[in-house]
Steps between C-alpha positions, in 0.01 A plus 500: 500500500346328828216391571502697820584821253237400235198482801592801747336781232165249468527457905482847511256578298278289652565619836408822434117500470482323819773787663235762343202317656622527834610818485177632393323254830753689700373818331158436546490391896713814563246736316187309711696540844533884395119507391398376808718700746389805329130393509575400894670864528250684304167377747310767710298497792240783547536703822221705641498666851180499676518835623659747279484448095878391481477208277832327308652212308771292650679221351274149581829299625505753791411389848282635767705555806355556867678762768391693733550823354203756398529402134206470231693199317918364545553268220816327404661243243593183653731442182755714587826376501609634813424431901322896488232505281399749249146666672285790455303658752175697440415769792248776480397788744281734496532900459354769600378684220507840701798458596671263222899454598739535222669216292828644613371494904392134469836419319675609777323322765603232327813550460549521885250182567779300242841627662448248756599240274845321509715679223207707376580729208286721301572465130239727296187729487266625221201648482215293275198437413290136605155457349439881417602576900829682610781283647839519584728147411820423746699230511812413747665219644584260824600208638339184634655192697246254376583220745611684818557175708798410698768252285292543202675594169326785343655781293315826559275562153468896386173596437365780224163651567315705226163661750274731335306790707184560312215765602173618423247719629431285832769212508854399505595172336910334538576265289828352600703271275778290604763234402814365545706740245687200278068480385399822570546670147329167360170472774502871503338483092225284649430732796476807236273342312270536829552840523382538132187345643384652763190662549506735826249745429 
């Protein structure tokens, strides 16, 4: 027999403590990176609006964005892996309790404020309940160019939006969800856990 013969099973064997070690290294920085995205993921902020008791978890990584719109708070993640981030947008209005509209009336205002958007299209409606107050949840689609220069490369980027209508005896709350839909199903478990805490009444 070789020598070559005679040494490969001892070679082997020796080799195969260190293989396990760095397998188990491998093993170990993999589990850490997950720990610590899920820690990252699994942060809150505390919001509470000054003027009606709405008050809510979001995720911490979230980002306060300005506009010029009548909104209580727009936040979005700047992580998203796409030029249209995902964002949701707090709004609230007040009712008249003498004259409270239905969920169904302020759905459909809606509905006609939205169809102004470029390839709009509704998706969904249910009835619900957020923080012990009746809503209605809809969801549809549209389009966005996100770079609408001239010679400028963009593809357009369809967007999913999940807005719930919520009401109680003297205000109107939308929440309004929405992200590019190859993350939408993914984003959209973080935005539900916001719904789950929300306080509006």
């Amino acid at each position: 027999m070789s020598d070559l013969a005679r040494n490969e099973p001892i070679y082997t064997l020796r080799m195969r403590p260190k293989d396990i070690g760095v397998a188990l290294a491998a093993l170990l920085f993999l589990l850490g990176g997950w720990l610590l995205m899920s820690s990252a993921t699994a942060r809150t902020r505390t919001f509470q609006d000054e003027a009606t008791p709405l008050r809510f978890e979001y995720p911490a990584d979230w980002i306060a964005i300005e506009t010029l719109q009548d909104v209580v708070l727009r936040v979005a993640n700047p992580a998203t892996p796409s030029a249209v981030k995902t964002s949701m947008t707090v709004e609230s209005r007040p009712l008249d309790p003498a004259n409270p509209p239905t969920l169904q009336t302020l759905l459909d205002r809606r509905v006609e404020q939205r169809q102004v958007l470029t390839g709009y299209h509704f998706l969904s409606e249910a009835e619900t309940e957020v923080g012990g107050a009746r809503a209605i949840v809809t969801e549809y689609a549209y389009v966005v160019q996100p770079i609408d220069e001239p010679r400028r490369a963009s593809l357009p980027v369809v967007v999913r939006v999940r807005e719930y209508i919520i009401v109680t005896a003297d205000q109107s709350y939308y929440i309004t969800f929405s992200a590019p839909d190859q993350v939408f199903d993914r984003e959209s478990r973080r935005f539900e856990r916001v719904i789950t805490s929300m306080v509006v009444q």
